[in-house]
LUMVOMI-518343 format. One record per residue (C-alpha): residue number from 1; x, y, z; residue in one letter. Coordinates in steps of 0.2 Angstrom, whole numbers, plus 5000, padded with zeros to 4 digits. Layout:
N
SITE seq east north   up type
SITE NUM    X     Y    Z    A
...
end
This chain:
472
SITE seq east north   up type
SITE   1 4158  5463 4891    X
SITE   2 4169  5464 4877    X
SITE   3 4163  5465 4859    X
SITE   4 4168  5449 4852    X
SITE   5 4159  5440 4869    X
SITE   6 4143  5452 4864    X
SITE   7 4144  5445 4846    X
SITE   8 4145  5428 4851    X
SITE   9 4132  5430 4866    X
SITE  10 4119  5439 4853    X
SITE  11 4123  5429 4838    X
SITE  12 4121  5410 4842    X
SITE  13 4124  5404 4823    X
SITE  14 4141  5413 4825    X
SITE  15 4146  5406 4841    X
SITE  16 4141  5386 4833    X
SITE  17 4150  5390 4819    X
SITE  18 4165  5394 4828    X
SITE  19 4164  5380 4840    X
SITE  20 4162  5367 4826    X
SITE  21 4177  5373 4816    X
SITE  22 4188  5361 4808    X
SITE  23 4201  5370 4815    X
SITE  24 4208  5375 4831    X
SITE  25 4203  5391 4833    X
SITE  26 4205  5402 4851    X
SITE  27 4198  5419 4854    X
SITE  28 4206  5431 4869    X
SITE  29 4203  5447 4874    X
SITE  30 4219  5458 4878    X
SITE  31 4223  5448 4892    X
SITE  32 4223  5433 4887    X
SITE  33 4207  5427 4891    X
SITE  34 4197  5415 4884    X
SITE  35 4183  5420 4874    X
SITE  36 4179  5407 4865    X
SITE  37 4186  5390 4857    X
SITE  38 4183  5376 4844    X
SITE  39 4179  5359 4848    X
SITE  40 4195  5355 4838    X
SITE  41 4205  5367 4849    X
SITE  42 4202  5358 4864    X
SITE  43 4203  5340 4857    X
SITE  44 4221  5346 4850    X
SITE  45 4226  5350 4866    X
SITE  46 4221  5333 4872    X
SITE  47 4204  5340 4884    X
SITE  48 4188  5337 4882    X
SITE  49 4179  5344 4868    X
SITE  50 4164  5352 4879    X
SITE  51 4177  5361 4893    X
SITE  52 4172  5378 4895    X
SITE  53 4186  5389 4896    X
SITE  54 4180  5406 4894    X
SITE  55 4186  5420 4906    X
SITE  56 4201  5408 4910    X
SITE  57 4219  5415 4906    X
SITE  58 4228  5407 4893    X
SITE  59 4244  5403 4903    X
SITE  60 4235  5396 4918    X
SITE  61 4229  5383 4906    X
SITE  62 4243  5380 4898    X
SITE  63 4256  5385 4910    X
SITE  64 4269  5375 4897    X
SITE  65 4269  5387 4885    X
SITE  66 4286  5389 4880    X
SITE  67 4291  5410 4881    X
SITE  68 4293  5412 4861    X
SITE  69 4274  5411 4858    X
SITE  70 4270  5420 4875    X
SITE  71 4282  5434 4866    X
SITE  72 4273  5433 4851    X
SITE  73 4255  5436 4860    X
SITE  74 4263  5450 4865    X
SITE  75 4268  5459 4850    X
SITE  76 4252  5455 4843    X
SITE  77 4242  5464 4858    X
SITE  78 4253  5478 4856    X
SITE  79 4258  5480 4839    X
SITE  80 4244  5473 4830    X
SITE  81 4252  5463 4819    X
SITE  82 4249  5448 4811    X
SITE  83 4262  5432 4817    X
SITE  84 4262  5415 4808    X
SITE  85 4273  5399 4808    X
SITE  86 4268  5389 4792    X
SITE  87 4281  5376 4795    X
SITE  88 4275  5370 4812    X
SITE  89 4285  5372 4829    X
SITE  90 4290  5358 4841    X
SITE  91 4277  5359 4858    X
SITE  92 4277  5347 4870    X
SITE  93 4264  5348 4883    X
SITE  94 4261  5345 4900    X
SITE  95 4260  5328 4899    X
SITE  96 4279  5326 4889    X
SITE  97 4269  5323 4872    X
SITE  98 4278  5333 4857    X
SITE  99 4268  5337 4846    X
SITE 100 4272  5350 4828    X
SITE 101 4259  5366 4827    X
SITE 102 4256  5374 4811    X
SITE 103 4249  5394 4819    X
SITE 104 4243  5410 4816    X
SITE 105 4237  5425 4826    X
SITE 106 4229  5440 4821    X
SITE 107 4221  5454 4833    X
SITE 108 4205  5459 4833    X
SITE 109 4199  5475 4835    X
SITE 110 4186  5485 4846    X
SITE 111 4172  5497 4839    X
SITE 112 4185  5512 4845    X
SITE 113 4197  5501 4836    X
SITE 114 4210  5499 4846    X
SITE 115 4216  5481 4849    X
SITE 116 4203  5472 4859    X
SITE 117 4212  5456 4858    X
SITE 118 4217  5441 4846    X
SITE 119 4213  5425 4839    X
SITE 120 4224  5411 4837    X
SITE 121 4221  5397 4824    X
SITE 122 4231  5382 4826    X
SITE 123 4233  5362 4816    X
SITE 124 4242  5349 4822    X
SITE 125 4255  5343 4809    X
SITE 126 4264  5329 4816    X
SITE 127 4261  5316 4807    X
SITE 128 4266  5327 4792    X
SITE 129 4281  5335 4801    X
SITE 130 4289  5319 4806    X
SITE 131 4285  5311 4789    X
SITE 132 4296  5326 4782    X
SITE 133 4308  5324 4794    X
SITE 134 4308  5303 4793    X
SITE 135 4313  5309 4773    X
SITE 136 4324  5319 4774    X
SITE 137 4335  5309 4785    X
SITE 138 4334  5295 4773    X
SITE 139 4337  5307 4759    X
SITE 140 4353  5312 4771    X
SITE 141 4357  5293 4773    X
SITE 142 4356  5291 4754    X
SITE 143 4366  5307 4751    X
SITE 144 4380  5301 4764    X
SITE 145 4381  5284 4757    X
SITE 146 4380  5291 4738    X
SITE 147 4394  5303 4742    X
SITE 148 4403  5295 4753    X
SITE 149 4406  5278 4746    X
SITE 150 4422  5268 4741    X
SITE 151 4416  5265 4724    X
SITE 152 4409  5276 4710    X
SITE 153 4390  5279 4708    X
SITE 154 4380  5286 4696    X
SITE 155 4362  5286 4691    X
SITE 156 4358  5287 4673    X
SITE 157 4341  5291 4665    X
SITE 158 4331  5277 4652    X
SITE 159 4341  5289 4639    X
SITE 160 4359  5286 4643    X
SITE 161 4359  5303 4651    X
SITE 162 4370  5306 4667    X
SITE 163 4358  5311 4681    X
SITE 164 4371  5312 4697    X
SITE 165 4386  5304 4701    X
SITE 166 4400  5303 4716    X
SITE 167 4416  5312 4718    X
SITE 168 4422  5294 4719    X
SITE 169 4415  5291 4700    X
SITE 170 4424  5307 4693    X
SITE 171 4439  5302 4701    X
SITE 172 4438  5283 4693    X
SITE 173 4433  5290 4676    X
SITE 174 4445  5306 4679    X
SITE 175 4433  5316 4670    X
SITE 176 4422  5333 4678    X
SITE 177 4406  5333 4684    X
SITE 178 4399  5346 4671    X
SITE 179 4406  5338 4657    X
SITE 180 4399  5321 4663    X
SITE 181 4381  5326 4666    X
SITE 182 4383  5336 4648    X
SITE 183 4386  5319 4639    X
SITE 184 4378  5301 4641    X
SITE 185 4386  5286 4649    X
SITE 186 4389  5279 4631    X
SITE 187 4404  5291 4629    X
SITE 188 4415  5282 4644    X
SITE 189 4413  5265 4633    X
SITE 190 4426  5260 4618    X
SITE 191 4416  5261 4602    X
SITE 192 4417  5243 4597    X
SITE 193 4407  5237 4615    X
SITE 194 4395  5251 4611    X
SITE 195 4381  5238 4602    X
SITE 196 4382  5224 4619    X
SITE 197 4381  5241 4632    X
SITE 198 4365  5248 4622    X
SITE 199 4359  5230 4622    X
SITE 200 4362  5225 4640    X
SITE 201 4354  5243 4645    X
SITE 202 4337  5239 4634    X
SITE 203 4336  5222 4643    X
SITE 204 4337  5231 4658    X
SITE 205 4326  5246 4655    X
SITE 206 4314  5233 4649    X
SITE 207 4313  5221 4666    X
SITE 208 4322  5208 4655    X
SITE 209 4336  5210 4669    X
SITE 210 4336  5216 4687    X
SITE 211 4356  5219 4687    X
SITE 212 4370  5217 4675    X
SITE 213 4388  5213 4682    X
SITE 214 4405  5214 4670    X
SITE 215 4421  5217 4670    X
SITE 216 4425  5230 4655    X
SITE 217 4438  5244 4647    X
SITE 218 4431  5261 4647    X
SITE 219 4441  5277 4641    X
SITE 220 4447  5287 4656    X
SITE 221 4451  5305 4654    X
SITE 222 4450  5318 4640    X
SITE 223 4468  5309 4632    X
SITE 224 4457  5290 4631    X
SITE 225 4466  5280 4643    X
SITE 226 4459  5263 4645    X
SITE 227 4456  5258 4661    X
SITE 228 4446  5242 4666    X
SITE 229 4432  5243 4679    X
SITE 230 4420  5231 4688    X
SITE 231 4404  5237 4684    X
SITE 232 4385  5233 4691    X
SITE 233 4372  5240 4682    X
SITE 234 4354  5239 4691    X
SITE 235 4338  5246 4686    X
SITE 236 4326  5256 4696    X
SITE 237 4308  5260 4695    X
SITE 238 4300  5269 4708    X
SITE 239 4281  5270 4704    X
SITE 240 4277  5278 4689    X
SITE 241 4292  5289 4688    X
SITE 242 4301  5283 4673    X
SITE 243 4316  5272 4675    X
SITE 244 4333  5275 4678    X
SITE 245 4350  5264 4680    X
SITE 246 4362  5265 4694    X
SITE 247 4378  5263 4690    X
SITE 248 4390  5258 4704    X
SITE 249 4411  5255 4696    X
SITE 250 4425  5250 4704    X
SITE 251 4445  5251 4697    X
SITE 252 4452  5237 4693    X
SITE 253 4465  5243 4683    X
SITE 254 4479  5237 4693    X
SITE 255 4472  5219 4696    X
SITE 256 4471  5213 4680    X
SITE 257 4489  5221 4676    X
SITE 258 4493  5208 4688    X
SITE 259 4482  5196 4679    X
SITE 260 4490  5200 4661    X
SITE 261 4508  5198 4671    X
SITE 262 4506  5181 4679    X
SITE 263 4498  5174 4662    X
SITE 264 4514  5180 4655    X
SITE 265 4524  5175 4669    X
SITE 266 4516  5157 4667    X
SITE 267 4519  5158 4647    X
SITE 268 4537  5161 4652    X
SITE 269 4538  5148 4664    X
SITE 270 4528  5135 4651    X
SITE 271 4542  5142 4639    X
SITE 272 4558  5138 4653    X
SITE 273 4551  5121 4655    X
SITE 274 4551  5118 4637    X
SITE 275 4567  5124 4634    X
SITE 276 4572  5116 4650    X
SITE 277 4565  5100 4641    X
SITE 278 4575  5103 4627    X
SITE 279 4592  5109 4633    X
SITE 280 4593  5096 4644    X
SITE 281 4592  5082 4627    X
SITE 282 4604  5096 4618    X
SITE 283 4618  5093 4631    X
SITE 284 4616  5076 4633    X
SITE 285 4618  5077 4614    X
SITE 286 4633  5092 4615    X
SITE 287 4641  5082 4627    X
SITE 288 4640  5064 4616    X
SITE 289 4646  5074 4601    X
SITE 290 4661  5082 4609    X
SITE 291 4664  5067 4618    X
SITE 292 4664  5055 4601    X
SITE 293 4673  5068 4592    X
SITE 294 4687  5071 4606    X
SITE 295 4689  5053 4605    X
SITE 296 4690  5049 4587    X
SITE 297 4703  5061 4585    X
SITE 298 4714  5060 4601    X
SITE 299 4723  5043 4600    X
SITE 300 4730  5046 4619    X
SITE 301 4717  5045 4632    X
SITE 302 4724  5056 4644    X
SITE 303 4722  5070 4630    X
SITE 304 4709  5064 4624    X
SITE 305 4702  5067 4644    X
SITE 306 4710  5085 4646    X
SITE 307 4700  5092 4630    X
SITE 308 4685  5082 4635    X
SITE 309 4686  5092 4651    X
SITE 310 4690  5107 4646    X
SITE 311 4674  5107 4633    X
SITE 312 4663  5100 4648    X
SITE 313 4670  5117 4658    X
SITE 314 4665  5128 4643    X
SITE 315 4647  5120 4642    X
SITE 316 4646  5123 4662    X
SITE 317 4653  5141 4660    X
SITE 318 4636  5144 4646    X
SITE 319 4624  5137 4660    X
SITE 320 4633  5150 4673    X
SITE 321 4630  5163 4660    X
SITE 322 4610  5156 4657    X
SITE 323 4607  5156 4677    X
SITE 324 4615  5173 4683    X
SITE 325 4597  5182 4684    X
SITE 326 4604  5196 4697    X
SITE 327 4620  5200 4684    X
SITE 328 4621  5219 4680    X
SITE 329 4625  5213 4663    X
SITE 330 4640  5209 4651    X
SITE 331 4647  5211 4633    X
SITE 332 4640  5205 4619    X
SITE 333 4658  5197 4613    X
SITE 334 4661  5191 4632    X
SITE 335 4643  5181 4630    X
SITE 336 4648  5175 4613    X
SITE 337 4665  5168 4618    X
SITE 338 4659  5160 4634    X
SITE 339 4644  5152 4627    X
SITE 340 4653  5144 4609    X
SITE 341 4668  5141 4617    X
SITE 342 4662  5123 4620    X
SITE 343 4658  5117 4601    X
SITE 344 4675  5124 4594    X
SITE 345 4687  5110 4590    X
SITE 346 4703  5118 4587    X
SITE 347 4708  5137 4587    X
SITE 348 4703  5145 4569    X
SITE 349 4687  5135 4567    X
SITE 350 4676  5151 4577    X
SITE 351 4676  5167 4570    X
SITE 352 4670  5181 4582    X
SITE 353 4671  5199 4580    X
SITE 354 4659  5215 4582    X
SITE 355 4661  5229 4592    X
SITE 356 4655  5232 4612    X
SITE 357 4639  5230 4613    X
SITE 358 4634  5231 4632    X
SITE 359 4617  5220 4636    X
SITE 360 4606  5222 4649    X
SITE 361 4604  5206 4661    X
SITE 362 4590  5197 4651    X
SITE 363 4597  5201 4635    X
SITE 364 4613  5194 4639    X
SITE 365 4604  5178 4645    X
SITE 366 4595  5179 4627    X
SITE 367 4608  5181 4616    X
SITE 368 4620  5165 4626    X
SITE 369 4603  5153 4623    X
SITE 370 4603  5158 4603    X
SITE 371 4621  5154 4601    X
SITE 372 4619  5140 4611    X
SITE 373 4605  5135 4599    X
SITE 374 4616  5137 4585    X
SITE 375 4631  5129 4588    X
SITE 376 4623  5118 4594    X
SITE 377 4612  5113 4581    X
SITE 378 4632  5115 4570    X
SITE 379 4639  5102 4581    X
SITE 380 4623  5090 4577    X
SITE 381 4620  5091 4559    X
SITE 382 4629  5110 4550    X
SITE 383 4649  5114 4549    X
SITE 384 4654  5109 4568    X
SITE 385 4649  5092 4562    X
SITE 386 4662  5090 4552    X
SITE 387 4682  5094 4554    X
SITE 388 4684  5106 4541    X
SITE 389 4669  5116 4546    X
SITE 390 4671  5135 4553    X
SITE 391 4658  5146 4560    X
SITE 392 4657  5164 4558    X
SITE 393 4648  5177 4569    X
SITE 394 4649  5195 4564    X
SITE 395 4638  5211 4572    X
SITE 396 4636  5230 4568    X
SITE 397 4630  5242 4581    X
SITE 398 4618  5257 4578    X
SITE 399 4620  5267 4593    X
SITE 400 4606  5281 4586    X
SITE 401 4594  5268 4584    X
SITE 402 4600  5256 4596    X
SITE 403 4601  5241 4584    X
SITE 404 4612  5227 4584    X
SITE 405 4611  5216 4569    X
SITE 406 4620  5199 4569    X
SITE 407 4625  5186 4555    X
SITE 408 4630  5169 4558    X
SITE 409 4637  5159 4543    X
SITE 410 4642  5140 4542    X
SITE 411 4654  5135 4529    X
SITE 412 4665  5120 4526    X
SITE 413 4651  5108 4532    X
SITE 414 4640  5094 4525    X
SITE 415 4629  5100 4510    X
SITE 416 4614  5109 4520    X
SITE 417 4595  5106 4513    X
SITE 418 4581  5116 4520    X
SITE 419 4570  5105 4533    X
SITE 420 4554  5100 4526    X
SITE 421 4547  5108 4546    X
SITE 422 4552  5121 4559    X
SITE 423 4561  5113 4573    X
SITE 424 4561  5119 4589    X
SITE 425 4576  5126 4590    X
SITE 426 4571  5139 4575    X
SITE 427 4555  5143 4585    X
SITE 428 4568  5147 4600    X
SITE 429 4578  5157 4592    X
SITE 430 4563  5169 4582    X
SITE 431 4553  5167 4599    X
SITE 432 4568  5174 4610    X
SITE 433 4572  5186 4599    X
SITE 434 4555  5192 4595    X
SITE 435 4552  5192 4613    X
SITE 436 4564  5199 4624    X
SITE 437 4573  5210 4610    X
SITE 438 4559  5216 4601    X
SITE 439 4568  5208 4584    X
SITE 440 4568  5195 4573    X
SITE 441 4578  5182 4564    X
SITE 442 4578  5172 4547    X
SITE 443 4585  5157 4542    X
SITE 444 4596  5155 4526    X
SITE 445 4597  5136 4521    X
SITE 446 4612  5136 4508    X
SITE 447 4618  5123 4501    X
SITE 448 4636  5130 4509    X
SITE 449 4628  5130 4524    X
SITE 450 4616  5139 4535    X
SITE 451 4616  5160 4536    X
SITE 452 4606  5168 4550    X
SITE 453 4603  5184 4551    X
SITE 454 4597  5192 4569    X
SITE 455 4591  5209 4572    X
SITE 456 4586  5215 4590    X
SITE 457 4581  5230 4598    X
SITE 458 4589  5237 4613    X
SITE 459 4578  5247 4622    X
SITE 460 4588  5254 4635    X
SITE 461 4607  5259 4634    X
SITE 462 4615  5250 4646    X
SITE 463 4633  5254 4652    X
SITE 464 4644  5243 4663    X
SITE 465 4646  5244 4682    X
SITE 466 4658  5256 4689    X
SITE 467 4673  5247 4697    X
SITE 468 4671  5248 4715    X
SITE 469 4685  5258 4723    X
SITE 470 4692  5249 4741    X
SITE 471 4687  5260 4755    X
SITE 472 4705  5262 4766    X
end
């Protein structure tokens, strides 16, 4: 008999005690047989509590036992060490049921103190195990969907402090990690929405809102780009942790570009229609002019036809000048001449001179709709009203600056008096010059007759097409 079974055989105390354990607890001699075990042992291992297994071997028991803790019973009996496994190790019995075992085993040694055998102490940890496990693959879910996700996410403390954010939230904000969890989520918003965010946060920190959505500029970058973002703002509370927001932004940088364009774009169009609206009354009203004054001074009708005509060609010529959209461009005296060409009664009456000035498609289209304006405005009530009446339009060229300035002067008309209100035409001209030519124009009201000086901008230099050479 071996001296644990005389201790437990002499000492009944000892041998209760161990069998009401609140632990599993086994104790085998060198061979692995049973010497004793707790009621808790037994009920672990899904037998009933009173089974006797002294003097059985462990493995005929437990025949499952999977080779790694067999090896380790081993060491144990022959090196006398002490094995452990705090974290728990997967078992499934007999029966196909896993179950997770927290374990240790120590020997225990004889009076000539050689190993006499061991004792293994067991708990089940399932329940906890999988609990762990359950966590961490719903931390692992969160953590894919956090880092992984088509927008940028961030979660920020009651304090404004940046807790953790995306890849996908540096990228938007094009700023770095470290820099953003040095500073607070304030710093990405343009100081003048600073006093509504800190608001909106406090309503939100304070359960006055569950979620905020917006569309806002932030700054972008360490240069402050703006760049606009669609922005949810939820609070989370998660017992009694303090709050914190999650931040979830999206760019939508490019969709309000498109926005802002097709406002402008319907701004033009509301603009074309106008001046639609309006050039359509000005050639009717170009075209009675011409066609009262070409008859009041031609006697013969067949002349008085072929210079009717010919005016009627020149008006057409301005509309083919105002409708070539796809032109490359033209020069500033070609788009002069075409476009006054209609409203000059005889030779001498239009003055034009200037050097090449080469304009880009749309400023070309521009510049024909203000001397359209003009002269047109001179045929209804300035100098072209009149026979004696001449026009002068003049321009200088800075090719440094890129600056074309322009004058055109009325003389010989009717005796001019400033209009008690801007017509549309005046509006035209400023707005069209303003506009596309990033310039201005002012209106002179003389008593000689009207002076107005232009100024425009031209952006880009533009130089004509190449002629295209015949391939033979």
């Amino acid at each position: 008999m071996t001296d644990v079974a005389i201790v437990l055989e002499t000492s009944p105390s000892v041998a209760i005690a161990l069998r009401h354990a609140p632990l599993g607890i086994a104790i085998f001699d060198n061979q692995m047989r049973y010497l004793a075990a707790s009621r808790q042992y037994l009920t672990d291992q899904g037998l009933p509590p009173d089974l006797s297994l002294v003097g059985r071997r462990h493995y005929e028991v437990f025949p499952e036992i999977p080779q790694y803790w067999r090896d380790c019973h081993a060491r144990v009996l022959a090196e006398g060490v002490e094995l452990r496994g705090d974290e728990g190790d997967r078992y499934v019995d007999r029966n196909g049921r896993v179950e997770w075992i927290r374990w240790s085993m120590a020997p225990w040694r004889a009076d000539d103190g050689g190993v006499g055998g061991l004792v293994l102490y067991t708990e089940v940890v399932t329940a906890g195990v999988e609990a762990r496990m359950r966590l961490e693959a719903a931390e692992a879910r969160y953590r894919a969907v956090f880092d992984q996700a088509a927008m940028g996410v961030a979660r920020v403390s009651g304090d404004g402090l940046f807790l953790e954010m995306n890849d996908r939230f540096c990228a938007i904000v094009r700023r770095d990690r470290d820099a953003l969890l040095a500073g607070r989520f304030r710093d990405l918003v343009r100081e003048e929405d600073r006093p509504a965010a800190v608001d909106q946060a406090r309503a939100l920190l304070d359960g006055e809102l569950d979620s905020f959505v917006a569309e806002r500029q932030v700054v972008s970058g360490a240069d402050g780009t703006l760049i606009w973002i669609h922005l949810t703002i939820s609070r989370v509370q998660s017992g009694d942790e303090p709050a914190y927001l999650v931040i979830i932004v999206s760019d939508i940088t490019a969709r309000k570009q498109a926005e802002f364009e097709q406002q402008h774009y319907q701004g033009q169009l509301r603009l074309l229609i106008n001046e639609l609206n309006h050039r359509v009354k000005n050639t009717l009203a170009t075209v009675q002019s011409m066609a009262a004054q070409t008859l009041k001074t031609e006697r013969d009708p067949e002349t008085a036809f072929q210079k009717f005509e010919a005016r009627l060609m020149g008006l057409s010529q301005v509309h083919d000048v105002l409708t070539r959209e796809s032109w490359h461009g033209a020069d500033l005296g070609d788009v002069a001449e075409r476009a006054l060409a209609p409203f000059t009664e005889a030779a001498g009456r239009m003055h034009i001179d200037g050097p090449p000035v080469w304009l880009a498609p749309n400023g070309a289209l521009t510049m024909a709709l203000i001397f359209h304006e003009l002269a047109t405005n001179a045929l209804k009530y300035g100098a072209l009203s009149t026979a004696a009446g001449s026009v002068s339009l003049t321009w200088t060229y800075d090719a440094q600056t890129r600056t074309l300035a322009l004058t055109w002067t009325e003389t010989g008309g009717p005796p001019v008096t400033p209009p008690t209100r801007r017509g549309f035409g005046s509006r035209l001209i400023e707005r069209s010059l303003r506009g596309e030519l990033k310039g201005a124009a002012s209106m002179d009201y003389r008593p000689e007759g009207l002076v107005c000086a232009m100024r425009a901008s031209l952006s880009d230099p533009v130089e004509p097409l190449a002629p295209t050479v015949p391939q033979t």
